[in-house]
N, C-alpha and C positions, 0 to 999 in steps of 0.2 A: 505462204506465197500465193500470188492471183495467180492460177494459172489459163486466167480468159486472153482474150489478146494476145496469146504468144505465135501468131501467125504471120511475116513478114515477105516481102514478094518482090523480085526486081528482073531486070530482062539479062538474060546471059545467051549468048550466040555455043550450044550447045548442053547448055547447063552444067551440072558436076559430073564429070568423067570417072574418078574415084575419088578416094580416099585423100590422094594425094592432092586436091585440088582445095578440098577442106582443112589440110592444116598448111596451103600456100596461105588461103585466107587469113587464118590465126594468126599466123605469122608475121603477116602485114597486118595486122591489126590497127595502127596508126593511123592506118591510111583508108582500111576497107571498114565500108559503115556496116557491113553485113555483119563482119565478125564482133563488132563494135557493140553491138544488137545482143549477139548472143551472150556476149562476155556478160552486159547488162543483164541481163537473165537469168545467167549463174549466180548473179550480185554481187557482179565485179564493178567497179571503175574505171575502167582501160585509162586512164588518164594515169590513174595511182603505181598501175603495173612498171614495175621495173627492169622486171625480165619477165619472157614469156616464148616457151618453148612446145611447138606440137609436134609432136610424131604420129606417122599412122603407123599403126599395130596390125601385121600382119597376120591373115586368119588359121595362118599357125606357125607358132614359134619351138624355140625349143630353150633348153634351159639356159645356154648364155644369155640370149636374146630377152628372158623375162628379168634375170635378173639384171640386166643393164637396166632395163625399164624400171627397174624396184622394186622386185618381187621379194621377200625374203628366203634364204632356204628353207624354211619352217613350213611353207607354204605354197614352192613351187609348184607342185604336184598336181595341189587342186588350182591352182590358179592357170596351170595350161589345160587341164579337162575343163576349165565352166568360164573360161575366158567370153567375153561379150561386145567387149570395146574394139571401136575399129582406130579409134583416136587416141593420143593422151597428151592433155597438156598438161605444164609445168608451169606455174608464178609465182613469181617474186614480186611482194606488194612493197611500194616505197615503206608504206607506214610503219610495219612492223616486222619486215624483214622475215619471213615464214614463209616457206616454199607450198603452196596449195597446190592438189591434184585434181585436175576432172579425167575423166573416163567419158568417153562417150560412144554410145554405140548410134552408128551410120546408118540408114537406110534412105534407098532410092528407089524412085516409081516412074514410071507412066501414066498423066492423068486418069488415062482408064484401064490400069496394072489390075491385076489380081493381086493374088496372096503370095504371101512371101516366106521364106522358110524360116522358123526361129531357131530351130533343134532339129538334131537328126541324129540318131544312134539305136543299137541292136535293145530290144526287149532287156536282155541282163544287165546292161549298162544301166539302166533307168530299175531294175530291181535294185542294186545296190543304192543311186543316190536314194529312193526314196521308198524303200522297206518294203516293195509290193511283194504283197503274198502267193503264195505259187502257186496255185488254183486261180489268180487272178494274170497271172505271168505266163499261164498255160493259155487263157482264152486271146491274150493278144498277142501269141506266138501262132495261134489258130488265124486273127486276124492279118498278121503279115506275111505266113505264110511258109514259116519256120518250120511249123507244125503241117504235116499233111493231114486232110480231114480222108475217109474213107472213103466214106460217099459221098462222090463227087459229082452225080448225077444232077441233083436240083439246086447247085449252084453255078452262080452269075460268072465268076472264074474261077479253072479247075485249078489254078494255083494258092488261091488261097479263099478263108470265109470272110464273109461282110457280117456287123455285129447284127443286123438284123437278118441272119441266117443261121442264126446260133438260140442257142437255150435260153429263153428270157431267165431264167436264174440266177445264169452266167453271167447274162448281160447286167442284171440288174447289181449284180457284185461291183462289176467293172465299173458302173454309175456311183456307187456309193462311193468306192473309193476316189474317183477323182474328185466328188463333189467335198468331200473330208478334208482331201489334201490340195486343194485349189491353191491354198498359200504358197507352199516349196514349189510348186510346179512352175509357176506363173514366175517364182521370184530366181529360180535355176532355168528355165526357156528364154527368159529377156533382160534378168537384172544378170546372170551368172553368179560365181563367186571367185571369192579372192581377192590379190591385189588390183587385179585387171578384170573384174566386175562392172557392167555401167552405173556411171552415175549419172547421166544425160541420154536422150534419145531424140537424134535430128532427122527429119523426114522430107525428103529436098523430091519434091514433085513436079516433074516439066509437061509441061504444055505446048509443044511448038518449041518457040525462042523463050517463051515463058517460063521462068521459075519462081514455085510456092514454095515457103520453108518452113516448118514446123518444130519449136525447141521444145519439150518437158523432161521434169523430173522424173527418174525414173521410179519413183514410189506412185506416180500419179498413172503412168502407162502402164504398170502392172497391174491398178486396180481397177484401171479403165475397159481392159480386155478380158478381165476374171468377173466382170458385170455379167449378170445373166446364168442363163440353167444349162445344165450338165444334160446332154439326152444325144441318141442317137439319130442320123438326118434320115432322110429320106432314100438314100444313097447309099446307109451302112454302115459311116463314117460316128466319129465321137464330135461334138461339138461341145467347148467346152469354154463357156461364157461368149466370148469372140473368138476364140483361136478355135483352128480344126485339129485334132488328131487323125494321121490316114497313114496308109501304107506307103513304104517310099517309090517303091518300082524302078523301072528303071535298072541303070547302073551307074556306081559298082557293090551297092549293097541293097537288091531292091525288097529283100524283109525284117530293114530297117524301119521302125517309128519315125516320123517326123510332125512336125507341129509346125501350124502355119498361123499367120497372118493379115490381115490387109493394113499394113500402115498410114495408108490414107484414111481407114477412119476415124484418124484424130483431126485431122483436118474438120469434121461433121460434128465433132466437141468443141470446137476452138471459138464457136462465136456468141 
């Protein structure tokens, strides 16, 4: 698939509100050239479609809820932990009568928005999906704050450590292994898993009265963001290709991991 030119742009008096404004679109598909656009994208024919049904997917269900959606029971379990999709559609293509699925995961911005959150959950959570070892589970229970440090004298804040206030050893463990496991990270932060997994990633950025939209596959946003080196900032923080790792703060879980974003810089890919 090209994926240059998938940038489309039209004037909306408030732009997309949520969720639900995106599968008004779909919905009317007929009629709206935007979704018309996107359907095109997927490598649909909106012309051919004979039924076409979107739901938004609320960003957290519970078990009837997934499996009305199509979850199987086989499956429900992981597919409401690594759920990703804000959308789902359903179609029915005249031609050959097979009910196709998209998933697709939503995000909204402000022309000049920061980063945006992909993931968020407790250091053990993220040991079990992806085997970290516990000398590496100890330093970033150190950096969110799980972990109290002793001396708390020569650091920035007494609630928890920044990775560059810690043991280059440590740190450099902590480097290896994200650099190793960049694939599961990147494809469980943005793609998820399960039935309710993305398959698409739409990035609706207002300007004013102005609205940019951004459609890609999500094989291409994941490897879009996983570009680039594994190292600590300036800050303390993990950086890891385009996405940040940092402490969550905050409430109601502020030594929570979270992993952020900018969605707009696909927008800076698009032409």
């Amino acid at each position: 698939m090209d994926y240059k030119q998938k940038v489309g742009s039209y004037t909306a008096k408030g732009g997309f509100k949520n969720e639900a404004d995106i599968c008004l679109k779909f919905n009317n598909y007929k009629i709206d050239e935007q979704a018309q656009k996107w359907l095109n994208i997927m490598g649909y024919d909106y012309k051919k479609i004979k039924i076409l049904k979107a739901t938004q997917i609320s960003s957290r269900i519970n078990k009837k809820t997934a499996l009305d959606l199509g979850v199987t029971p086989d499956n429900i379990e992981e597919t409401i932990v690594f759920k990703k999709a804000d959308i789902q559609i359903k179609l029915d293509i005249v031609i050959d009568e097979i009910y196709y699925i998209e998933n697709i995961s939503l995000k909204k911005a402000n022309v000049n928005a920061g980063y945006n959150q992909v993931d968020k959950r407790p250091v053990d959570k993220y040991k079990l999906f992806w085997d970290i070892p516990l000398s590496i589970c100890e330093t970033l229970k150190y950096y969110t704050g799980e972990i109290k440090a002793v001396d708390t004298k020569r650091l920035k804040d007494k609630r928890r450590m920044f990775l560059n206030e810690m043991d280059k050893a440590k740190v450099n463990e902590l480097i290896n292994f994200f650099k190793e496991n960049k694939t599961i990270i990147f494809n469980d932060v943005l793609r998820g898993r399960g039935a309710l997994s993305a398959d698409w990633f739409l990035v609706t950025r207002k300007d004013d009265d102005r609205v940019d939209w951004i459609l890609k596959d999500i094989n291409f946003v994941c490897n879009f963001f996983a570009k680039g080196s594994v190292e600590v900032t300036k800050r303390g923080n993990l950086k890891i290709g385009k996405m940040s790792m940092q402490r969550k703060g905050g409430t109601p879980d502020p030594e929570s991991l979270q992993f952020k974003i900018n969605p707009l810089n696909l927008f800076n890919d698009s032409l």
